[in-house]
Structure formats: C-alpha cells, structure tokens
PLY file of the C-alpha trace (Angstrom):
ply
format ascii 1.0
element vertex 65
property float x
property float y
property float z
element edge 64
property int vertex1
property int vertex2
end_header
-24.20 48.43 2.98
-20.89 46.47 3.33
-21.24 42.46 3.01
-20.83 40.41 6.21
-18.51 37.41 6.20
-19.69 34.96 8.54
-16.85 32.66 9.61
-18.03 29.30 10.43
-16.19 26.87 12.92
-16.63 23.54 13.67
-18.40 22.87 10.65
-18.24 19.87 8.91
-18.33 16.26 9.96
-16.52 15.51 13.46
-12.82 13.43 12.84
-12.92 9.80 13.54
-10.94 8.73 16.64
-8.40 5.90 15.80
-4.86 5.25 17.10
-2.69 7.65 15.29
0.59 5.93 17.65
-0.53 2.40 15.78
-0.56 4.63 12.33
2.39 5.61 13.05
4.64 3.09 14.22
3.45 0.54 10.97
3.98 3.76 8.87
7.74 3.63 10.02
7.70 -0.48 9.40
6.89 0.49 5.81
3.20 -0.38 5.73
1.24 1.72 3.12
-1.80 3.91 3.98
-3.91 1.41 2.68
-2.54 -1.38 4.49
-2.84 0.43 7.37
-6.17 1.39 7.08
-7.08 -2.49 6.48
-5.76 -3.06 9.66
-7.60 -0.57 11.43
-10.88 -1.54 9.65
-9.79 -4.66 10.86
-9.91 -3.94 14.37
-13.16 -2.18 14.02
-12.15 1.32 12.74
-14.05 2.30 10.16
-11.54 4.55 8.21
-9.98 5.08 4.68
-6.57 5.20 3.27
-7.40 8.89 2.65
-8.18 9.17 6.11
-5.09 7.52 7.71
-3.15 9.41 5.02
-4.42 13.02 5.94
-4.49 12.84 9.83
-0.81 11.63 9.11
0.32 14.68 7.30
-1.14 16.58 9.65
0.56 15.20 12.16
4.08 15.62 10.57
2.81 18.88 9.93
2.86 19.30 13.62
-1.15 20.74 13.53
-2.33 17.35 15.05
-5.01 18.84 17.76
0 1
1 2
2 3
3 4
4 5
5 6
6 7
7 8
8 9
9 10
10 11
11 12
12 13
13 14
14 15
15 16
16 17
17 18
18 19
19 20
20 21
21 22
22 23
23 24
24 25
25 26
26 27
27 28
28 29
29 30
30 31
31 32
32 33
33 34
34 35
35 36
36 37
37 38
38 39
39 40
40 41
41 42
42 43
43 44
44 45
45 46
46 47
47 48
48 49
49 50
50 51
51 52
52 53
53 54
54 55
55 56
56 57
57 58
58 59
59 60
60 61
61 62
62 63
63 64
C-alpha cells in the first residue's frame, strides 16, 4: 500500500504582529536588528532580533503576507 503524505498548514506557532513600517524605516537609519528589537520590546513588543531579522528578509524577499 503506497505511503500517504499528509501536508500540514498552518502549523506552528502564529507570527507576532509588530510594525514592520517602524522596522523598516530605523533599518534604513542604520539601526541593527537588535537595536531595533530593543525598541520594539520597548514599546511593548515582545520580539527578538531573530524575529525582526526574519520577517525583514521576508519582506525584501517580497513573501511578506
């Protein structure tokens, strides 16, 4: 009997809604993801450098949904 591949979607935790125009516009100031992500935490965003650097890249990427 031939294997079944289930495909999953919308698995996985849910992305964390922050400004990506604020990301953005310190990004072309210079800031560093980490700096950036300071400043979000700072405003009550709980998010990473990792974070900020990722949903950045895949904005540039043009995949930003």
């Amino acid at each position: 009997m031939p294997e079944v591949l289930y495909i999953r979607k919308g698995t996985g935790r849910p992305r964390k809604d922050f400004p990506l125009d604020l990301c953005l516009s310190l990004r072309a100031k210079g800031y560093s993801y980490e700096m950036i992500a300071w400043k979000l935490r700072q405003m009550g965003y709980d998010v990473s450098k990792w974070t900020v650097m990722r949903r950045l890249r895949i904005h540039e990427k043009g995949r930003d949904l």
